[in-house]
C-alpha positions as CSV (number, residue, x, y, z in Angstrom):
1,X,56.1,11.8,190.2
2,X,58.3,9.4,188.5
3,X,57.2,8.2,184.8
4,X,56.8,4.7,185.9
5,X,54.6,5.1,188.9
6,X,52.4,7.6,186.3
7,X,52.0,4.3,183.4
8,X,51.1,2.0,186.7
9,X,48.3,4.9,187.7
10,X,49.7,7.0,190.3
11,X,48.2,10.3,191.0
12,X,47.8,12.9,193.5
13,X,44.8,11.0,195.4
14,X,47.5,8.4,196.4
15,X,50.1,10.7,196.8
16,X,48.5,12.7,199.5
17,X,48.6,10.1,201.2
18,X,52.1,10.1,201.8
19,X,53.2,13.0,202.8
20,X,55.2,13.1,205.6
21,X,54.2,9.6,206.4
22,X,56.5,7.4,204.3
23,X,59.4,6.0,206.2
24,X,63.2,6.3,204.5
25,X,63.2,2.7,203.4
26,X,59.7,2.4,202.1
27,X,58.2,3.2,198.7
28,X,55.0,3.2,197.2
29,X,54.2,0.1,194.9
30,X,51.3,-1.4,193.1
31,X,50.2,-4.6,193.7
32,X,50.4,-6.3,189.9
33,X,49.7,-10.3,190.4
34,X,47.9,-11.9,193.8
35,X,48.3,-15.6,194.1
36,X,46.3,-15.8,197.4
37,X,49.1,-14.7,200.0
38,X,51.7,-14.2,197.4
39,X,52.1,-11.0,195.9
40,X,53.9,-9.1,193.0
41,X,54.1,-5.1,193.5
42,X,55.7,-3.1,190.8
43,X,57.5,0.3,192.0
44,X,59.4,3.0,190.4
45,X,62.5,0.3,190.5
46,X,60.7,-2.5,188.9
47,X,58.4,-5.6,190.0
48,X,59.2,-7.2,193.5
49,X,57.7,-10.6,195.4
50,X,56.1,-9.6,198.6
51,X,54.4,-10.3,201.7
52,X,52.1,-9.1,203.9
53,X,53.9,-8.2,207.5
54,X,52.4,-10.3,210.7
55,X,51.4,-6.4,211.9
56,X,49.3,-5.5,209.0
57,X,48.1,-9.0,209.5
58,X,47.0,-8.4,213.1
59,X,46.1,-4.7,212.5
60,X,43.8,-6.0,209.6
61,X,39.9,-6.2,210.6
62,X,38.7,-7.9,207.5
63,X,40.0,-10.2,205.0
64,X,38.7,-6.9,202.3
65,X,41.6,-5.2,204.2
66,X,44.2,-6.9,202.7
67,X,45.8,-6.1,199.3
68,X,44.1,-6.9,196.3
69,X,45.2,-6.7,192.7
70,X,44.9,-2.9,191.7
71,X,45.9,-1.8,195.4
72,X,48.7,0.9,196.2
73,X,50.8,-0.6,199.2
74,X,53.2,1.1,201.2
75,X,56.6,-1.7,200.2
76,X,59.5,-1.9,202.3
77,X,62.4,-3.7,199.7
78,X,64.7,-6.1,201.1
79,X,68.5,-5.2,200.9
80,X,70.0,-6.7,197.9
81,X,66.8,-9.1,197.1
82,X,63.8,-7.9,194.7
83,X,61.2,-9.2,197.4
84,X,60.0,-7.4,200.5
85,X,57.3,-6.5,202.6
86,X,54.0,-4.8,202.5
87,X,53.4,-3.1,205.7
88,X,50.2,-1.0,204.9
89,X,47.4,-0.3,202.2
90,X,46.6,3.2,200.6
91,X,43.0,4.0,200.5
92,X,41.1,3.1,197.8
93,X,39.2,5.0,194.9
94,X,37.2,2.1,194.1
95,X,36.5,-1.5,195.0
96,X,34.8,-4.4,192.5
97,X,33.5,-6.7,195.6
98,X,31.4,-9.1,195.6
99,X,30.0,-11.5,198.8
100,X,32.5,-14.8,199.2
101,X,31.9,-18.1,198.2
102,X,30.6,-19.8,201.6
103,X,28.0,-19.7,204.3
104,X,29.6,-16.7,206.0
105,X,28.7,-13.2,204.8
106,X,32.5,-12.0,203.9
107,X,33.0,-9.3,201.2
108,X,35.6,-10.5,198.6
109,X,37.3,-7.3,196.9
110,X,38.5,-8.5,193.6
111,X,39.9,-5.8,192.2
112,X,40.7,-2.3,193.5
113,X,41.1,1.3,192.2
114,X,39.7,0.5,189.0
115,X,38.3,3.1,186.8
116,X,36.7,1.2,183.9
117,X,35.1,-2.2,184.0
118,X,34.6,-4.0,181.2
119,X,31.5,-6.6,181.3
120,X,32.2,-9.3,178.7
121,X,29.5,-11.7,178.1
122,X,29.5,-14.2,175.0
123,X,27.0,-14.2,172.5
124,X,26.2,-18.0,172.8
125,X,24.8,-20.3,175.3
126,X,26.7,-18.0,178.1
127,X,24.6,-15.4,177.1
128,X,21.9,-13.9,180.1
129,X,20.3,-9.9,180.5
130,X,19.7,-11.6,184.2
131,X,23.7,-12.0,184.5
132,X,24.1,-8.6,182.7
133,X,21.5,-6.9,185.3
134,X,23.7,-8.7,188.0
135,X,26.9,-7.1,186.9
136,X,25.8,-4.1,186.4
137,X,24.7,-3.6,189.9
138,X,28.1,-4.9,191.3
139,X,29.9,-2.7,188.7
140,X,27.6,0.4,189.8
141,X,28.9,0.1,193.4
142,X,32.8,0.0,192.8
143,X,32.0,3.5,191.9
144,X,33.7,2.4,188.3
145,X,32.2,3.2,185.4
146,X,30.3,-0.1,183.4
147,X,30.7,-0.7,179.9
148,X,29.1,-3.6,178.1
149,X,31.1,-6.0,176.0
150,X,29.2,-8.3,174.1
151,X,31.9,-10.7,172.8
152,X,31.8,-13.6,170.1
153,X,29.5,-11.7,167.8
154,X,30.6,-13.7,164.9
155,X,29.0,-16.9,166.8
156,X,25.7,-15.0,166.8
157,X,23.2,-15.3,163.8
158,X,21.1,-12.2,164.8
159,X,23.5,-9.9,166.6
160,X,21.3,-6.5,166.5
161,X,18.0,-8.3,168.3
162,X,20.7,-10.0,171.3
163,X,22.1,-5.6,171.4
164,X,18.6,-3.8,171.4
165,X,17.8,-6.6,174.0
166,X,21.2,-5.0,176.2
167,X,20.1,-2.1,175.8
168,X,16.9,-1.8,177.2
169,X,18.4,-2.7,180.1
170,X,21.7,-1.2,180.1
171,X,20.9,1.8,181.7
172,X,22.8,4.4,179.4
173,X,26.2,2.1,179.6
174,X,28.4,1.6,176.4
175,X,27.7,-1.7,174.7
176,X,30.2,-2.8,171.9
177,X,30.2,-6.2,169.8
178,X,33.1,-8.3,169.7
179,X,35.4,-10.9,168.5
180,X,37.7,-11.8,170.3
181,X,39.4,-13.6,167.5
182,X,39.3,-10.3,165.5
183,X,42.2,-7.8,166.5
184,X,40.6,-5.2,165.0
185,X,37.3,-5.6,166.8
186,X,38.4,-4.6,170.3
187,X,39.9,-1.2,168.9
188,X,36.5,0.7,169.9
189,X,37.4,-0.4,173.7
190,X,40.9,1.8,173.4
191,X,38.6,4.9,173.5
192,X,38.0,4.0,177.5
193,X,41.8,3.5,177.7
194,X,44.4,6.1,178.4
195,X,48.1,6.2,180.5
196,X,47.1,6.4,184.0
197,X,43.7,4.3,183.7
198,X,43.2,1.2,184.9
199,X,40.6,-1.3,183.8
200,X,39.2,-4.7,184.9
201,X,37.6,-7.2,182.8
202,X,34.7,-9.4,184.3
203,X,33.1,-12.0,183.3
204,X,32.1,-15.8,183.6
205,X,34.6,-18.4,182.2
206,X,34.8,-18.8,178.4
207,X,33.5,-15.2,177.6
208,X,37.1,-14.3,176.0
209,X,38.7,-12.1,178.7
210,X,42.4,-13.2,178.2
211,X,42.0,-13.1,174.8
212,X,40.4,-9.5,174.3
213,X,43.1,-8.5,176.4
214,X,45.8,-10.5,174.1
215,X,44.5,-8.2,171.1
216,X,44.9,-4.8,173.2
217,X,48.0,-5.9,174.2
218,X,49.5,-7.3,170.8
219,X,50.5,-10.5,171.8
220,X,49.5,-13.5,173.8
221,X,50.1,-12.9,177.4
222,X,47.3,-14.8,179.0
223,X,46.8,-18.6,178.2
224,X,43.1,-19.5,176.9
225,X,41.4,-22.4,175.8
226,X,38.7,-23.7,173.9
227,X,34.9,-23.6,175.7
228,X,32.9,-27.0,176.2
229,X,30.8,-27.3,173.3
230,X,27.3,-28.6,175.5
231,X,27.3,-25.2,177.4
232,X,29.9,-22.3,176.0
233,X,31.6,-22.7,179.7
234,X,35.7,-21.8,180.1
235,X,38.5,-23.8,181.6
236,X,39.3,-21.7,184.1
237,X,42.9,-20.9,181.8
238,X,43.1,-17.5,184.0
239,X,43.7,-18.9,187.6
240,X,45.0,-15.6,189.1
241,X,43.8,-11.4,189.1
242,X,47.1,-9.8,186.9
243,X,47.5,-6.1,186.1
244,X,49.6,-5.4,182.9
245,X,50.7,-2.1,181.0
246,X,49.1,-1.5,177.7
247,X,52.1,-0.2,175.5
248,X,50.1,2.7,174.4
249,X,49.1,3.2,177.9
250,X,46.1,2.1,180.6
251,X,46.6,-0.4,182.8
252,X,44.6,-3.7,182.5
253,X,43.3,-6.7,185.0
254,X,42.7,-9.8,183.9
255,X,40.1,-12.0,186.2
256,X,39.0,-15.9,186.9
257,X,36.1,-16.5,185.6
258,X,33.4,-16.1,188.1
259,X,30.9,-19.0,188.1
260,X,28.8,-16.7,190.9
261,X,28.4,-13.5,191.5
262,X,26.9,-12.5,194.8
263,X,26.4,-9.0,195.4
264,X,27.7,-7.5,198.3
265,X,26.5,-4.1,199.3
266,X,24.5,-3.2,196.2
267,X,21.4,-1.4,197.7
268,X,20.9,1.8,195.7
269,X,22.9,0.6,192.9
270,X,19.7,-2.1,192.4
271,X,17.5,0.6,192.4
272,X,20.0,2.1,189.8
273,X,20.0,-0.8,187.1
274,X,16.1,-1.3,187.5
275,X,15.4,2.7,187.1
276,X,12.3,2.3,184.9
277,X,11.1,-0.2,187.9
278,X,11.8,2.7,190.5
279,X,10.1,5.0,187.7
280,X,6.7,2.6,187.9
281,X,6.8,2.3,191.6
282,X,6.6,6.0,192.3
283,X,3.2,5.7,190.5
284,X,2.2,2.9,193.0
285,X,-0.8,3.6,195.1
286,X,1.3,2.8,198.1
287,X,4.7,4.2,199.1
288,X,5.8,0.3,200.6
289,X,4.2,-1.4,198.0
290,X,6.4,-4.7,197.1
291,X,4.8,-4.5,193.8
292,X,3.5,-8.5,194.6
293,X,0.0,-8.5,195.5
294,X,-1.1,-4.9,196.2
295,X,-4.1,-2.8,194.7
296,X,-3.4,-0.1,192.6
297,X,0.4,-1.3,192.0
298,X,1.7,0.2,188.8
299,X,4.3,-2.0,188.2
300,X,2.5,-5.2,188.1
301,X,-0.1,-3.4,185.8
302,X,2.9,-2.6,183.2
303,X,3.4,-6.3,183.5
304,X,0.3,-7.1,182.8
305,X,0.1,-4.9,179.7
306,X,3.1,-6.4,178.1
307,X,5.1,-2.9,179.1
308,X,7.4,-4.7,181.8
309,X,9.2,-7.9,180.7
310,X,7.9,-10.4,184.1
311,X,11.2,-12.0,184.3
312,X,13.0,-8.4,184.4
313,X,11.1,-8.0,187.7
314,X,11.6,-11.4,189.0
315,X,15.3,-10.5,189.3
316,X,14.7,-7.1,190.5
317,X,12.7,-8.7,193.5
318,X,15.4,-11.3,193.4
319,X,18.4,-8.6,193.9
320,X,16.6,-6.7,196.5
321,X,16.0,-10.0,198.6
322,X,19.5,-10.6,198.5
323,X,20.7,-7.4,199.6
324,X,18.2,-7.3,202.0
325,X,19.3,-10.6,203.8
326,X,22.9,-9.8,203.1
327,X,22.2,-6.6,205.2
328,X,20.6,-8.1,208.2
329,X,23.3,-10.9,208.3
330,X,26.3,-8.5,207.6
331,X,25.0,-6.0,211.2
332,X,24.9,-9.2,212.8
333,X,28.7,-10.1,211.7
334,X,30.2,-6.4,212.2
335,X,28.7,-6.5,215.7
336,X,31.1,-9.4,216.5
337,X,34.0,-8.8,214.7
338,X,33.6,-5.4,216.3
339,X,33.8,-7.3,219.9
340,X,36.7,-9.6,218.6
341,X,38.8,-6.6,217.5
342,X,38.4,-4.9,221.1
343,X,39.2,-8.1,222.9
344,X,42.6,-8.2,220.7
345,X,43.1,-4.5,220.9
346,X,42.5,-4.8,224.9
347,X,44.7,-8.0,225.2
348,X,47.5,-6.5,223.1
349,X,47.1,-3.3,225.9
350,X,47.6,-5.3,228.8
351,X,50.6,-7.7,227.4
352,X,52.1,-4.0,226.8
353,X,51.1,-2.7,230.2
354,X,52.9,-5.6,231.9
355,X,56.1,-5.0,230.8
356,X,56.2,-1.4,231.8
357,X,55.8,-2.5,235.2
């Protein structure tokens, strides 16, 4: 494995693969900057612009099948141009999706094969444990590991009440304080960076992303801006997903701020965040109880005794709504896009079958 392909996180999961599968003029690349159906891939030669071919178009079932920032793609270079074409997508380790803005129930993968994920939220008006929770769940079920990044600590008068408050519902995660402003700050979130590891930092606008990333990189590589002073929100000053290098190694991704973030296939993960929930609800009197109106419901009698913040479980019943719908409305999709796919697949058989005869 080349040196280059090893900094941008190529290992042997990817590699397999491969073998005996990759074509002369192909080579495997990683897709660095999306700009909706633009792409940058870097390889072992350096960064190319590509496209996505009209077969992997067709071939592709969902719009989560197409290349996202963080995928491996199978790259066919131009002659004699640094563009080309990316005719298929390596299997991914990990996924950060989330369900996509719109009435439909489509799953929007932001970011793929990512094996840290960094949850910044700032330590002023942006600041919510019901966002947190939120993340958390998402985070959970990209099968990347969460860690907590409470950023603009210096903006915060009483710093250790807003972490003990994280913590009780972090679920064993990291959590680190921040300043963004403060170079030195973000040195304890090197320790979940290494050569070969790729992270993603999420978070709403104005939390200070691009500029943590700025002091783990050394120098300003993502624009920022100030926040609007009635309500700590960003300027949207990061408009695309970009991957970049760490000189001492690890690979970072840099995010739009998300002013939603709708889970999309979070089930167990729910159940995850909210363990001392799942903990109460085995004491329940009923195995189905919806801990709402029931007798002899355990969790509604922690609430009542001041041992279960109320709000805590109005999001947990919240989150569990929402995957529940999402799940009712996503059989419904599958079962015709499933239909749609063998009506292409069986016209695309009989254009074929016509001009062998």
């Amino acid at each position: 494995m080349s040196d280059a392909l090893l900094r941008l996180g190529w290992n042997e999961f990817f590699a397999a693969q491969l073998r005996g599968t990759v074509e002369n003029d192909t080579v495997p690349a990683r897709v660095i900057v999306q700009q909706k159906t633009n792409f940058i891939v870097a390889s072992a030669e350096g960064e190319y612009r590509a496209r996505v071919t009209g077969r992997l178009r067709f071939l592709s079932g969902r719009q989560a099948d197409f290349p996202v920032v963080g995928d491996w793609v199978v790259f066919r270079p131009a002659p004699r141009e640094r563009a080309g074409s990316i005719i298929a997508v390596l299997q991914r380790r990990s996924a950060f999706s989330r369900r996509a803005a719109g009435r439909e129930e489509t799953e929007q993968v932001v970011a793929a094969n990512v094996d840290v994920v960094f949850l910044v939220t700032g330590l002023d008006e942006n600041y919510s444990l019901r966002r947190i929770e939120r993340y958390l769940a998402v985070a959970l079920r990209s099968g990347a590991q969460p860690i907590i990044v409470l950023n603009k600590a210096d903006l915060c008068p009483f710093v250790d009440d807003r972490r003990e408050e994280v913590r009780t519902i972090a679920g064993g995660a990291p959590i680190y304080l921040t300043n963004a402003r403060s170079p030195a700050s973000v040195d304890a979130l090197r320790a979940h960076l290494a050569p070969g590891v790729t992270a993603a930092f999420l978070g709403s606008s104005g939390v200070g992303k691009s500029t943590l990333i700025n002091n783990l990189l050394g120098h300003e590589k993502f624009k920022t801006a100030e926040v609007r002073n009635n309500d700590s929100r960003g300027r949207h000053t990061t408009t695309h997903r970009e991957l970049v290098v760490l000189p001492s190694g690890g690979d970072l991704i840099d995010t739009p701020g998300m002013r939603e973030l709708q889970l999309w296939g979070a089930g167990e993960e729910v159940d995850e965040v909210f363990d001392d929930i799942e903990e109460l609800a085995e004491q329940c009197k009923f195995r189905d109880c919806r801990h709402d109106r029931e007798p002899g419901c355990a969790v509604l009698k922690a609430v009542e005794e001041g041992t279960l913040d109320p709000a805590r479980l109005e999001s947990y019943r919240k989150l569990l709504r929402e995957t529940e719908h999402q799940k009712r409305r996503t059989d419904v999709r599958a079962r015709i896009e499933q239909k749609e796919k063998d009506r292409k697949v069986m016209r695309q058989y009989n254009r074929t079958s016509k001009r062998k005869r």
